[in-house]
C-alpha angles and dihedrals in degrees: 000000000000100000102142131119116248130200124184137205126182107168111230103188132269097053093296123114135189113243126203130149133107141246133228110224144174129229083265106046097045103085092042088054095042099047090044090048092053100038084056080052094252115142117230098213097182140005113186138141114243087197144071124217097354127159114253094030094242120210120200121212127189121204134190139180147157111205141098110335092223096044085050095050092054097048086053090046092058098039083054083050076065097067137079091238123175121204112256106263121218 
């Protein structure tokens, strides 16, 4: 159903990288993650919902930056701190 989180790296010299994915959010995850992303200096280019009457209501974000790799992890780091995320099961 495509509903995972994706986070993505490409490296751009000079220990910078160049940043793009998208986040699956609910109602109430969205502000915390948007506000976290741009205050790391990451640009949320769309925030939009690919479903109709779902439950949770699901909320997809798509970020994307150019700045120092390291600077660009942390501020992910803290927006997935965000989300009510469960570690994968066998």
């Amino acid at each position: 159903m495509g509903v995972a989180t994706a986070i993505n790296f490409q490296p751009t010299g000079g220990g910078k990288a160049a940043i793009t994915g998208d986040f699956v959010l609910t109602a109430g995850e969205v502000n915390p993650v948007i506000r976290t992303l741009r205050d790391g200096g990451i640009a949320v280019t769309a925030l939009h919902s690919h479903m109709l009457g779902e439950e949770p209501r699901l909320f997809f974000l798509h970020f994307w930056a150019n700045d120092e790799a390291l600077k660009l992890a942390r501020a992910l780091h803290v927006a997935l701190g965000h989300m009510k995320l469960r570690p994968a099961g066998p």
